[in-house]
C-alpha positions as CSV (number, residue, x, y, z in Angstrom):
1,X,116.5,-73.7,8.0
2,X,113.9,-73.2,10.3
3,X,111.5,-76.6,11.0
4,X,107.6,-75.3,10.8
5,X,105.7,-77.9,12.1
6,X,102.1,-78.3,10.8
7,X,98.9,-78.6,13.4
8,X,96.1,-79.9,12.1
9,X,92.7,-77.9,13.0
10,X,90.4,-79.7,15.1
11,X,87.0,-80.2,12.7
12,X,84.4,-79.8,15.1
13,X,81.9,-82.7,15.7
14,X,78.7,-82.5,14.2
15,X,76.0,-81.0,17.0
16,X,72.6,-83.0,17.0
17,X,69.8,-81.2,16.3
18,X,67.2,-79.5,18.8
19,X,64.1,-81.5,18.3
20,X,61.5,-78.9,19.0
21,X,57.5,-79.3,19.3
22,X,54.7,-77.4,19.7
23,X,52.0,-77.5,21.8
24,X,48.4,-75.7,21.5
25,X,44.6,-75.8,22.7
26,X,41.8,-73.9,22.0
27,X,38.6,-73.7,24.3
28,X,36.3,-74.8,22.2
29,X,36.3,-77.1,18.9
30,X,34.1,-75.4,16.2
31,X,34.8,-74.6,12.6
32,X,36.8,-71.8,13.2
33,X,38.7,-72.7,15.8
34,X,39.9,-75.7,13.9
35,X,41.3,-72.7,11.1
36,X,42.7,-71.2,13.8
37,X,44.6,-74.2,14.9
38,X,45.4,-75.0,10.9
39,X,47.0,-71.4,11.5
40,X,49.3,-72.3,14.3
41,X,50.3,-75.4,13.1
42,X,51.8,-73.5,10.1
43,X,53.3,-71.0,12.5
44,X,54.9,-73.1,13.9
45,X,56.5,-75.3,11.6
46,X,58.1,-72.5,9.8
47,X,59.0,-70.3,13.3
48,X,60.8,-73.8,13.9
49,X,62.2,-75.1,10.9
50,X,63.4,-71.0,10.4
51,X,66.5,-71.9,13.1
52,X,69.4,-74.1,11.4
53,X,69.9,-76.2,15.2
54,X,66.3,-76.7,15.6
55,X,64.8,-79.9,14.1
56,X,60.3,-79.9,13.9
57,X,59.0,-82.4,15.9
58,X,55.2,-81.8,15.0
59,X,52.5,-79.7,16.9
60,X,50.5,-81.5,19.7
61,X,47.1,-80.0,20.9
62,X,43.9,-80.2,22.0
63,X,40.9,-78.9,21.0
64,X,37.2,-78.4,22.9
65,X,39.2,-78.6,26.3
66,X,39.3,-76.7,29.3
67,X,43.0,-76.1,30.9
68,X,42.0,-77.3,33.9
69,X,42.7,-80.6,34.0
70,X,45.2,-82.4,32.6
71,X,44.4,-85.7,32.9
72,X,41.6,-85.2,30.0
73,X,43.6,-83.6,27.5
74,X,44.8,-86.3,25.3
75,X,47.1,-83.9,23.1
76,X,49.4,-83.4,26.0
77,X,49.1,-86.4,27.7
78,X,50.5,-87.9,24.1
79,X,53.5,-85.1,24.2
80,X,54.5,-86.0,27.5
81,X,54.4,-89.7,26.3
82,X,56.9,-88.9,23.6
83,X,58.9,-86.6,26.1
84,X,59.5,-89.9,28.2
85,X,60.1,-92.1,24.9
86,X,63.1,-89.5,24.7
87,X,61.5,-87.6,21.0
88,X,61.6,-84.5,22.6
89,X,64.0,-81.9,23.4
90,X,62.0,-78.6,23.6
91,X,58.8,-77.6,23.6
92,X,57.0,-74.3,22.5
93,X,53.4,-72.9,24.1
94,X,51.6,-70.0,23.3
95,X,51.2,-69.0,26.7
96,X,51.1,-70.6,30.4
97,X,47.0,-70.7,30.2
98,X,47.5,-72.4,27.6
99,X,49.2,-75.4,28.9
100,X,47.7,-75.2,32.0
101,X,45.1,-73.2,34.3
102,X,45.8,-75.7,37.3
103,X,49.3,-74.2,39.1
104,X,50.2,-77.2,41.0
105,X,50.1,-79.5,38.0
106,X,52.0,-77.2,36.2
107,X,54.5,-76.6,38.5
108,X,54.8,-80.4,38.7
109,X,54.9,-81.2,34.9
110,X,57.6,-78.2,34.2
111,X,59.9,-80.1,37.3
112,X,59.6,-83.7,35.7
113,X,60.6,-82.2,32.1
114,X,63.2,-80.4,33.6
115,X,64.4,-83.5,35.1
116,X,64.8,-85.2,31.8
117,X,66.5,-82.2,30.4
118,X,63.3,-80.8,28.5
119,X,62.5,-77.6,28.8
120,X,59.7,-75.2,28.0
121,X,59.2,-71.8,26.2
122,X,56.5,-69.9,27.0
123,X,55.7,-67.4,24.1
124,X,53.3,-64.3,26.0
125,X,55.2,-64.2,29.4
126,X,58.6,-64.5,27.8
127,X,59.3,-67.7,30.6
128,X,62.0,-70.4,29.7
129,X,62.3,-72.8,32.1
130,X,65.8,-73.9,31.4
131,X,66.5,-70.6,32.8
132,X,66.9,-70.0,36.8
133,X,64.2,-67.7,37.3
134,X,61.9,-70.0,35.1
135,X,59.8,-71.8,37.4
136,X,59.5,-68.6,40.0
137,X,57.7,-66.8,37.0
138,X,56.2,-70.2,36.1
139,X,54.6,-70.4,39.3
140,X,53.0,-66.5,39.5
141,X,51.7,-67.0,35.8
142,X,50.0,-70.4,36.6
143,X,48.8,-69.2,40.1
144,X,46.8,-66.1,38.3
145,X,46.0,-68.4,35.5
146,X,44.0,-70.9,37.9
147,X,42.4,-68.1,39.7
148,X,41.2,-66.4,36.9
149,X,39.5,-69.6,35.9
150,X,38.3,-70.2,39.2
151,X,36.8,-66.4,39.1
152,X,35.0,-66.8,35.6
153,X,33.9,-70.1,36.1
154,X,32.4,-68.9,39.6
155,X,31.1,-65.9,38.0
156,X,29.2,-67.9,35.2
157,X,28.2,-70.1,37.4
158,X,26.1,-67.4,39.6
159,X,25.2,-65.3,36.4
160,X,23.7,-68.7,34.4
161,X,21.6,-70.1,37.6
162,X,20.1,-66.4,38.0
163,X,19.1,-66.6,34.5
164,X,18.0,-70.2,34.9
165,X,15.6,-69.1,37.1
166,X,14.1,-65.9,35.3
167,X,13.7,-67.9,32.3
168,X,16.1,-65.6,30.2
169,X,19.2,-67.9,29.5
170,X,20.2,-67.8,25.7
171,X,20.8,-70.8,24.2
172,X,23.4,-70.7,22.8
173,X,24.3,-73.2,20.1
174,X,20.8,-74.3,19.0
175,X,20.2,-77.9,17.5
176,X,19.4,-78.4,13.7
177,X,16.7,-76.6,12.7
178,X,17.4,-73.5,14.2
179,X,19.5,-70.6,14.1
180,X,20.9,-68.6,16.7
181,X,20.0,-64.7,15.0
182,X,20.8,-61.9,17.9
183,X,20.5,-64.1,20.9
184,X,17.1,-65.8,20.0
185,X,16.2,-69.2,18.4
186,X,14.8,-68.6,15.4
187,X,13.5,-71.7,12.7
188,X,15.5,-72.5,9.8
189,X,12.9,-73.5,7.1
190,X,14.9,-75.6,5.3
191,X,16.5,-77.5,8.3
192,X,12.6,-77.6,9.8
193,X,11.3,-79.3,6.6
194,X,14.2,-82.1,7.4
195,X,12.6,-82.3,11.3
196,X,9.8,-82.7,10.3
197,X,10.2,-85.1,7.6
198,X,12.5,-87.3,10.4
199,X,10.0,-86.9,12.7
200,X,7.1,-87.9,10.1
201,X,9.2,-91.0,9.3
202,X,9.8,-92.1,12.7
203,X,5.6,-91.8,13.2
204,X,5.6,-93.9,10.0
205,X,7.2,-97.1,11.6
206,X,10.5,-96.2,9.7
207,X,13.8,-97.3,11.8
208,X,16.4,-94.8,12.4
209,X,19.6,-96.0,10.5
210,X,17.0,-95.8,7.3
211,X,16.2,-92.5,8.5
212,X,19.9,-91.9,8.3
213,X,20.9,-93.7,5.5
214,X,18.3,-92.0,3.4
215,X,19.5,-88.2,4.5
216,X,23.1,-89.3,3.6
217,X,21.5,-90.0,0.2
218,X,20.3,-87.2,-0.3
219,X,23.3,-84.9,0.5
220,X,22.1,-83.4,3.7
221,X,24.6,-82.9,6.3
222,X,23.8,-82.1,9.9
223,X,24.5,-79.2,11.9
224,X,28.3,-79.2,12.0
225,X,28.5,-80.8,8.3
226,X,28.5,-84.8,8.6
227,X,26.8,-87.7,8.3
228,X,23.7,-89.0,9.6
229,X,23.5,-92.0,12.1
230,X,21.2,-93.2,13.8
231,X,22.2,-92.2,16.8
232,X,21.5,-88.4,15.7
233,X,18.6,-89.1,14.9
234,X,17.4,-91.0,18.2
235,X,19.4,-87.5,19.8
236,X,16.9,-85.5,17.7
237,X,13.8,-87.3,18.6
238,X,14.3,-86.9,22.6
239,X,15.4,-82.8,22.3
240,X,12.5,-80.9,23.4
241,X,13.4,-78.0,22.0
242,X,11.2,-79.0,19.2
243,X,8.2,-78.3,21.0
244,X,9.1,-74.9,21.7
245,X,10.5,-75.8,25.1
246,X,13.7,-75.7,26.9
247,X,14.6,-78.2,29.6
248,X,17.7,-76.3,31.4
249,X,20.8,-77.2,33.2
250,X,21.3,-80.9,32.1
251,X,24.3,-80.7,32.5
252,X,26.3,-79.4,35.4
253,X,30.2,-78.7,36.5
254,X,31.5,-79.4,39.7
255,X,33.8,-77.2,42.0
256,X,37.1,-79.5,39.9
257,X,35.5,-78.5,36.4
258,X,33.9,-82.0,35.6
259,X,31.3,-82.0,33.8
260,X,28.2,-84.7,34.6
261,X,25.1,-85.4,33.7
262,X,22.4,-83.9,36.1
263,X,20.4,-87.2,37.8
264,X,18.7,-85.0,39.9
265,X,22.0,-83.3,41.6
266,X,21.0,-80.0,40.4
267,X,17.6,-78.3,39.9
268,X,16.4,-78.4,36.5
269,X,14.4,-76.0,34.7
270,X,11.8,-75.9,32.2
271,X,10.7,-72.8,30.1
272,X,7.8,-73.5,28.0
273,X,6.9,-71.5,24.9
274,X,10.7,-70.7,24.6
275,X,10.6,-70.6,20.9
276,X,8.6,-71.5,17.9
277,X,8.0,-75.4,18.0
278,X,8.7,-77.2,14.7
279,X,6.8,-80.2,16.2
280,X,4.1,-80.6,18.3
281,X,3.8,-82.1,21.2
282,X,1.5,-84.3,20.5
283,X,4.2,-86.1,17.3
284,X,6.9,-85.7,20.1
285,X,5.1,-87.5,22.8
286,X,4.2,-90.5,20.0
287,X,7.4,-90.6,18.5
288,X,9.3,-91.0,21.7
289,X,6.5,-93.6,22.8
290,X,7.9,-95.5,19.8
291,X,11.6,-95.4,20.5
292,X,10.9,-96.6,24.1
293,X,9.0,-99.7,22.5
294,X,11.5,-100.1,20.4
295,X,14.3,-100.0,23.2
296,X,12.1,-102.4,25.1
297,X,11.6,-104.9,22.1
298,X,15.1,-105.3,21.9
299,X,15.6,-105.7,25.5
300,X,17.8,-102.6,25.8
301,X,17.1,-99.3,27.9
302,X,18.6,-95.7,28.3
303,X,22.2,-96.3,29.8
304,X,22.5,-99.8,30.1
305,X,25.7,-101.1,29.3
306,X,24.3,-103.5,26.8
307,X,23.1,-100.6,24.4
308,X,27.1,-99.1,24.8
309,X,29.3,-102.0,24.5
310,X,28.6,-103.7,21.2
311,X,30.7,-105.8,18.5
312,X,33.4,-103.6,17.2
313,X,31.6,-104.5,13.7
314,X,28.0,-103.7,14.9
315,X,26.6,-101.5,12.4
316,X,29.7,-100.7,10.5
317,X,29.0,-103.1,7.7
318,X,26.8,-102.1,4.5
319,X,25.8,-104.0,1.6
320,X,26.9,-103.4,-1.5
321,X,23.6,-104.5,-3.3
322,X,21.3,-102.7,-1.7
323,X,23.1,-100.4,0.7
324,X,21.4,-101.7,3.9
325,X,23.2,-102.6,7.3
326,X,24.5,-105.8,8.2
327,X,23.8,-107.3,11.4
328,X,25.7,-110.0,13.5
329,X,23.7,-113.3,13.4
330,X,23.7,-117.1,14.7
331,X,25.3,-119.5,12.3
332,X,25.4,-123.6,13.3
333,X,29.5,-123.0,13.1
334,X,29.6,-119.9,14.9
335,X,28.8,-116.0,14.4
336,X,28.3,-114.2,11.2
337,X,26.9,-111.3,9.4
338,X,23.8,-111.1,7.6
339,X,22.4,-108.1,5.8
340,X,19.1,-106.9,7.3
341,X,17.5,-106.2,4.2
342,X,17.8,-109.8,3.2
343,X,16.9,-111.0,6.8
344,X,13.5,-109.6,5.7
345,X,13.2,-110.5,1.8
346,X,15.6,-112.7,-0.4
347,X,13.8,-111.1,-3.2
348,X,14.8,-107.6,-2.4
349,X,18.7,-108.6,-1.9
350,X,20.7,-111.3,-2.9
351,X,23.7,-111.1,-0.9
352,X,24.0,-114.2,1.5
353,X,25.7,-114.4,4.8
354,X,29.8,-114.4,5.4
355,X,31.4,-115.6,8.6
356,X,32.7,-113.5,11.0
357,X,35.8,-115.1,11.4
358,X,36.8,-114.4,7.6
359,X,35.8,-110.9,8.3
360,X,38.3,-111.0,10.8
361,X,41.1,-112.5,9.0
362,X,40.7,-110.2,6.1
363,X,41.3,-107.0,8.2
364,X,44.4,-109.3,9.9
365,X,45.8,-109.0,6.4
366,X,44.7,-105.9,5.6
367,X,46.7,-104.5,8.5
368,X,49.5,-106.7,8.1
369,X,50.1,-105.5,4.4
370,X,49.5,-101.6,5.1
371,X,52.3,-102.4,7.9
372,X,55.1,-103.8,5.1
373,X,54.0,-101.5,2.1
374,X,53.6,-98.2,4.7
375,X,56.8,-96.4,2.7
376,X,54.8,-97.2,-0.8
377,X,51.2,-96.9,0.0
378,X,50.8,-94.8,3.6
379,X,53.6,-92.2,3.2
380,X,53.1,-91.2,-0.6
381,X,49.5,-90.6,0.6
382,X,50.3,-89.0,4.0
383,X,51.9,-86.7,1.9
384,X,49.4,-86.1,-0.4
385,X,47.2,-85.1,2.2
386,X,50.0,-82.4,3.0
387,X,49.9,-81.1,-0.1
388,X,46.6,-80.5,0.1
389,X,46.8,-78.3,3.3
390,X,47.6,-75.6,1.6
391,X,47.9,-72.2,3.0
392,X,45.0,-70.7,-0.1
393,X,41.8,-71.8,1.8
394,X,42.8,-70.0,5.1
395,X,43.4,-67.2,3.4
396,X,40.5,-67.0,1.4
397,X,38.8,-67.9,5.1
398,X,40.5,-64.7,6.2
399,X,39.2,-62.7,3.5
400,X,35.8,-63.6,3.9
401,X,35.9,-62.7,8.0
402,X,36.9,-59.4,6.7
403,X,34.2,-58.7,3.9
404,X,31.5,-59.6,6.8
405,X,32.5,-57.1,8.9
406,X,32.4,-54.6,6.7
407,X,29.5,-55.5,5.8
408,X,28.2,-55.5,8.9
409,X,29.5,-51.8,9.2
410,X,28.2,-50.9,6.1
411,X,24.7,-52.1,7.6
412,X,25.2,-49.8,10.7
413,X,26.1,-46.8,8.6
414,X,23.2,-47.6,6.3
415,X,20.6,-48.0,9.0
416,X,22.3,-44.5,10.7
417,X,21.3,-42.7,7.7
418,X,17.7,-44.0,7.4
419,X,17.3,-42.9,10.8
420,X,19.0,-39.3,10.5
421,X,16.3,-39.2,7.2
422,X,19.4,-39.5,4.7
423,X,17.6,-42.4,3.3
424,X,14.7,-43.1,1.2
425,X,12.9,-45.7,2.5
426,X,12.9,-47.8,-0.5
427,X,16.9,-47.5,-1.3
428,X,17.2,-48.6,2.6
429,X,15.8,-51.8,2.0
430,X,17.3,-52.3,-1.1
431,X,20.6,-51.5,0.0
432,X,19.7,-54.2,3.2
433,X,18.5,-56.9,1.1
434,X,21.5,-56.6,-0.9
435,X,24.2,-56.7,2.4
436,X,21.8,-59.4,3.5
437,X,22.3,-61.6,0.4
438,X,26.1,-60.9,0.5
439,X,26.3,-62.2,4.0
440,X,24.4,-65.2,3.7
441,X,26.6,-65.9,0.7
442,X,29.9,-65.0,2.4
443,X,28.8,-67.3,5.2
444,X,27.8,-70.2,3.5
445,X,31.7,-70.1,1.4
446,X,32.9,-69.7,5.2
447,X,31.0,-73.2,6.2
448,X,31.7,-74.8,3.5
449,X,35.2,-74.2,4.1
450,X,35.5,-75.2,7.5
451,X,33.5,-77.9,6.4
452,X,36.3,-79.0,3.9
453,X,39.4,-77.9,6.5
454,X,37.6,-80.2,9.3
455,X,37.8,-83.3,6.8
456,X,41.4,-83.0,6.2
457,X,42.0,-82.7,9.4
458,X,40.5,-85.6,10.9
459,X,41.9,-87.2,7.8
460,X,45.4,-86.5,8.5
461,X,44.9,-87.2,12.7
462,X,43.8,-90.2,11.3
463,X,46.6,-91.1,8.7
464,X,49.1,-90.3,11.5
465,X,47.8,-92.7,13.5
466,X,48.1,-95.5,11.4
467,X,51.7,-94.6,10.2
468,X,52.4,-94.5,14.4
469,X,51.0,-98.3,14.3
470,X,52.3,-99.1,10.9
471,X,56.1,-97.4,12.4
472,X,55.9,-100.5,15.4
473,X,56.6,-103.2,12.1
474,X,54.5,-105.7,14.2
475,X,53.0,-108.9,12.4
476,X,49.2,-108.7,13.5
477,X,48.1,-112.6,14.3
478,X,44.8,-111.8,15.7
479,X,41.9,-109.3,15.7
480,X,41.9,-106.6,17.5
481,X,38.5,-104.7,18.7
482,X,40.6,-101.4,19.6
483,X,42.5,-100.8,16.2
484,X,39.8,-102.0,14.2
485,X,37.7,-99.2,16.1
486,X,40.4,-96.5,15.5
487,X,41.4,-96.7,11.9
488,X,37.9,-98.4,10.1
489,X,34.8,-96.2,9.4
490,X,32.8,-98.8,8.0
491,X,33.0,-102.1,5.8
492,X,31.2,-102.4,2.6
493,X,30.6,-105.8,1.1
494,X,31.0,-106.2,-2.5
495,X,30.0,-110.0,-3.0
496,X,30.7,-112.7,-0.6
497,X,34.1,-113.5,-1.9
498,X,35.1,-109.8,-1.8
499,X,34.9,-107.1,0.9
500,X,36.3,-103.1,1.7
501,X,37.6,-101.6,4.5
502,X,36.9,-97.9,4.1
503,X,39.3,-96.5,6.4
504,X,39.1,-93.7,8.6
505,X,41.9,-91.2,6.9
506,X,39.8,-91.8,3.4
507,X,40.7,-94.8,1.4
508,X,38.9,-98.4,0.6
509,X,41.3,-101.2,0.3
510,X,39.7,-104.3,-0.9
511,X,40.3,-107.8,0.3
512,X,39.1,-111.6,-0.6
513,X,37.6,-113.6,2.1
């Protein structure tokens, strides 16, 4: 009988995942660019959670960035952070602009990755740098990435000063109250009335966090769809573009793509009679008299580091009676907060003063407790958030891109009949007011929802950054400026027992003092 031995077969050990990120940046941070990095962030996932061995490990970017320097592009300074905390295995770019127009820091960044066994895919050029020919191609790409900067940014250089100095530079992103229509700034009446009003205030004696606070009141958003502050409004005040003029070259860039304020470096420019003024002169010149007396009564100026550095608190605490702003005051036993409308009459608001240091050791708690309940109370609602970033507003956002262009080619072909005499005259301005309406419509949905994809956004940055504090487990035992800063908008006082932290990432917790 023959003996058959039996061999067991080897079970193979479990492989670990590939955990894979993503890396993008877009040039500049409006609205739409925002969508567009919504979009990618979406790609991504699914283009990574698509392979079995491949494990997401989030999307990192920047936005409103040039590639020219690393060292101010906080996105992938924070994924080469994680790289060296060992979270990373691979990492996905669109392209080598992309991650960088600066060859030598490139080069340099790809070698250190490499090092720690990281490598990089680079989606247009097809270059993966654990491969051998990786960092030759890496190299080329990145050489002729720089230089092209270096050749546009040279090119605009020569092409704005020239037009600096004929007077025929376009402005390009007006301020409120104006819209940008075919190159030229053109008023907004209904964002003019608002000037005007702000500026009619200011004139009045009115101070500009009332000025801001009453806007907010109202419902009207600024330019880019937020909130007032006062420090908009001072902003406002200064811009001489109400007048009509244009003060050009503020700014300037140097030959390593800083940008600085110009003190007098550069030659600056001003165009009078560039535009329609909403203001006159004469109201600019008083109101800005004011805000200088103003800044003098208080014993600040323009770019002292007294008016920059303030309490983390200052001006981030509203009543709950009245709505004013509390201000940081004297007390025998130490500091406190008062609110100003009650500083001026007791009559007007009841709300008496609370000590700073309970202020303090309510937000202590507040952390402390979002830190032990962050699976019950910070993850459900991180997810939440999730849900809501769903894929139906982008493409409703894509649908309305395409209606207005064809409406805008429905406006050509309109206006090429009128001309060839195809057209009565009275159907052709019909037929435009009607396109007309349509696009103003179509545009305002548009705003409104980049408006609404920019708050979740920011409201899921800033719910990931408290679940990367609330991850640490850390007791908090005493205030800290910094991460108050990052993760409170504001405080709102309910009684003097009884205060809310409205956080950045959308809720109010409530907590006894």
């Amino acid at each position: 009988m023959k003996r058959i031995t039996k061999i067991e077969a080897t079970k193979e050990s479990g492989r670990k995942k590939l955990r894979v990120a993503a890396y993008a940046r877009v040039s500049t941070s409006s609205n739409e660019q925002l969508v567009s990095l919504e979009t990618q962030k979406n790609h991504y996932e699914r283009y990574i959670k698509a392979r079995p061995n491949w494990e997401y490990a989030g999307l990192y970017y920047d936005e409103g960035v040039t590639g020219a320097k690393m060292a101010k592009r906080d996105g992938l300074l924070r994924l080469l952070a994680d790289c060296d905390r060992g979270l990373i295995d691979y990492i996905i770019v669109k392209s080598v602009s992309r991650f960088s127009r600066n060859a030598m820091e490139s080069i340099e960044t790809v070698r250190k990755l490499c090092n720690k066994g990281i490598y990089l895919y680079f989606e247009k050029e097809n270059i993966d740098t654990g491969k051998m020919e990786g960092e030759v191609l890496l190299a080329i790409f990145s050489s002729l990435a720089e230089s092209e900067l270096r050749s546009v940014s040279g090119n605009n250089k020569w092409s704005i000063q020239k037009r600096y100095r004929n007077g025929t530079y376009k402005i390009g992103y007006p301020p409120y109250g104006y819209d940008n229509v075919d190159g030229q700034m053109l008023i907004n009446k209904e964002q003019a009335e608002t000037v005007r009003w702000i500026f009619g205030e200011i004139l009045s004696g009115k101070s500009l966090g009332n000025i801001a606070k009453e806007l907010n009141g109202k419902g009207i958003r600024t330019k880019r769809g937020g909130s007032w502050t006062g420090r908009t409004i001072n902003g406002m005040i200064q811009n001489e573009k109400y007048t009509g003029d244009v003060i050009l070259q503020k700014t300037y860039m140097d030959d390593q793509f800083n940008r600085h304020i110009n003190r007098g470096e550069k030659t600056q420019y001003l165009v009078r009679g560039h535009h329609e003024a909403i203001v006159s002169r004469e109201d600019f010149d008083a109101a800005n008299a004011i805000l200088v007396r103003n800044g003098l009564e208080k014993g600040v100026r323009k770019n002292e580091e007294k008016y920059k550095n303030r309490y983390a608190m200052s001006g981030k605490i509203v009543c709950g009676e009245c709505g004013g702003r509390w201000k940081r005051v004297k007390r025998n036993n130490g500091f406190g907060f008062s609110c100003s409308t009650h500083i001026r009459s007791k009559s007007a608001c009841g709300m008496k003063t609370i000590a700073e240091v309970s202020v303090k050791a309510a937000f202590i708690t507040l952390m402390n407790k979002l830190t032990w309940g962050r699976s019950r109370i910070l993850l459900p609602f991180a997810k939440m958030l999730k849900v809501g970033a769903n894929g139906k507003s982008l493409e409703r956002f894509s649908e309305i891109e395409s209606h207005l262009e064809k409406n805008t080619k429905r406006r050509v072909q309109i206006k090429q009949f009128f001309t060839k005499g195809l057209l009565d005259p009275a159907v052709y301005a019909e037929k435009c007011d009607a396109l007309s309406e349509e696009a103003e419509r179509l545009a305002r949905e548009r705003n409104a929802l980049t408006a609404q994809a920019r708050e979740l956004h920011e409201r899921q940055e800033a719910v990931a950054a408290l679940l990367k504090y609330t991850a640490k487990g850390r007791t908090l035992k005493v205030f800290d400026d910094a991460l108050f800063t990052e993760h409170i908008d504001h405080i709102v006082v309910y009684e003097r027992t009884e205060i809310g932290f409205a956080m950045k990432c959308g809720p109010v917790f409530r907590e006894r003092i």
